[in-house]
C-alpha positions, 0 to 999 in steps of 0.5 A: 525547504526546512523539513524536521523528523523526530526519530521515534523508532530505528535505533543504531540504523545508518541514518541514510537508510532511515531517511530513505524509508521516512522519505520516500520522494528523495533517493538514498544516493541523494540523501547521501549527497545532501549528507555530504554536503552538510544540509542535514544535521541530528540535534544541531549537528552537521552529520555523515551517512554513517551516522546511526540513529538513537530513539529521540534525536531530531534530524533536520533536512535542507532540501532545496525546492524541487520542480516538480515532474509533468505526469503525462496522460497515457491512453491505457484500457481501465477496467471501469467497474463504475463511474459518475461525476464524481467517483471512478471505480477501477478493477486494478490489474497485477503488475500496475503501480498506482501512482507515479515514484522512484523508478515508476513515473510512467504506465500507473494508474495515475498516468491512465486516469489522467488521459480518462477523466476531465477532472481529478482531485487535487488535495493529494498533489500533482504525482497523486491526482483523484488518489485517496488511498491505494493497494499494492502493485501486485495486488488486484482489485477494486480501488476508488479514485475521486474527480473532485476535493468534495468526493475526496474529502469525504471518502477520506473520512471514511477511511478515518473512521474505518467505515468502508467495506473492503473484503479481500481474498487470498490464497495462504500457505498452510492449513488454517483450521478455523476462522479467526481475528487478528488484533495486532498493531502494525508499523515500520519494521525495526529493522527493515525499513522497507518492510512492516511488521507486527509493533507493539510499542510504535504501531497503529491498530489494525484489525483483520478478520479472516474466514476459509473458503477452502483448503487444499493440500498445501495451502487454503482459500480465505476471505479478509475483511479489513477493519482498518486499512494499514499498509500490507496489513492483510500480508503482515497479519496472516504472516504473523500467524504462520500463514504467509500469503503465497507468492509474498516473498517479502513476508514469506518463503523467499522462494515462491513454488509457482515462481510465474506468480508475480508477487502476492496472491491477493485480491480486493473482492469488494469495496463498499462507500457511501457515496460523497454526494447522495450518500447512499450505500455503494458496493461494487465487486471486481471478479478474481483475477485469471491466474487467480481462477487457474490456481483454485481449479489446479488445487482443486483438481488435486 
């Protein structure tokens, strides 16, 4: 398989790295093989994994054809928040991946969807069946999958259009004096590509409203609105204006105070569609998390 990446950003990074974030499927021991092989060139020329990139260059990759892994059913509990013949609404728990990749073929929401449901869409391959969009591992919440190309179709184009309610909810490090929007683009980080950041030059728009709940000693209480849903969008936001989400050691402090968390204290509240099939207004809620409830009332209590 012939597959062709401009390079648009990442100037001076090794080029193994940068395909390893452009291409997530292929492990970067083995884009180093296919390097060293001769199957990838830059403009024509055959390059090694030291190689750094330049803004501009056109990188060509001959893969050869993978067969594709089964991902098997795995009777694990959903929380259903709701259901019918062509949706499924799940509140999805902290620690679970929502598809099957790299180190994580196995216990995904995929894996729990596939032993539930007769049906899933297919428009998103064989590794994403009824996955029209995501949230993070660590993230909690409501996420929608579809059972059919119909309802998939159409809940993607909401998302296109950005006109789904998704309100979220996030313990923040600091004291945040007031409400506020945040109207910053979002993409790759220049320089750590497994993370994203604020780019004004190559990012896409994103839009973040943000509303306090409540403050505390340490840290406050709010409620995120998303008016488009760019990846880690709500992290790299609140991040930007010195209120990184507690527990995100990616975009915060790398130590977390309450090291048990496991990952960011975010959850998504509530997701609002239309229906792909009455087109009538749906909005469901996922109740906040235990461990969620147990940090308010510790702050709380001092």
């Amino acid at each position: 398989m012939i597959r062709r990446i401009r390079v648009e950003d990442g100037n001076g990074i090794r080029i193994d790295r940068y395909l390893s974030d452009c291409c997530p499927e292929l492990s970067r021991s083995y884009l180093q093989k296919l390097l060293k092989n001769g199957s990838i060139s830059v403009d024509g020329k055959i390059v090694k994994s030291n190689y750094k990139i330049t803004e501009g260059e056109s990188i060509l990759l001959d893969v050869p054809e993978a067969v594709e892994p089964e991902i098997l059913p795995e009777a694990i509990v959903l929380d259903i928040l709701y259901e019918d013949e062509d949706i499924i609404m799940i509140n999805k728990p902290k620690g679970m991946v929502v598809h099957p990749a790299a180190g994580h073929a196995s216990g995904t929401l995929v894996n729990a969807l596939l032993a539930h449901c007769k049906d899933l869409s297919g428009i998103n391959g064989i590794l994403r069946p009824g996955i029209v969009h995501r949230i993070d591992r660590d993230t909690t919440g409501v996420l929608v999958a579809c059972k059919n190309d119909m309802a998939h179709n159409a809940i993607a184009e909401q998302l296109k259009v950005h006109s789904i309610t998704r309100i979220y909810y996030a313990i923040v490090h600091g004291r945040i004096q007031e409400d506020g929007v945040i109207d910053a683009p979002i993409g790759r980080h220049p320089t750590d590509r497994k993370k994203m950041s604020i780019n004004q030059k190559n990012g896409k728009s994103a839009v973040t409203h943000y509303h306090v709940l409540q403050h505390f000693d340490r840290f406050t209480y709010v409620e995120c609105r998303l008016e488009t849903g760019r990846t880690h969008q709500i992290r790299v936001h609140m991040a930007s204006i010195g209120h990184p989400l507690l527990g995100d050691t990616v975009y915060g402090p790398a130590k977390c105070p309450y090291p048990k968390l496991q990952g960011q204290t975010l959850h998504a509240g509530v997701l609002g569609i239309c229906h792909p099939r009455t087109g009538e207004y749906l909005e469901v809620q996922a109740p906040l998390p235990v461990y969620f409830v147990e940090l308010l009332e510790k702050f709380s209590a001092k």
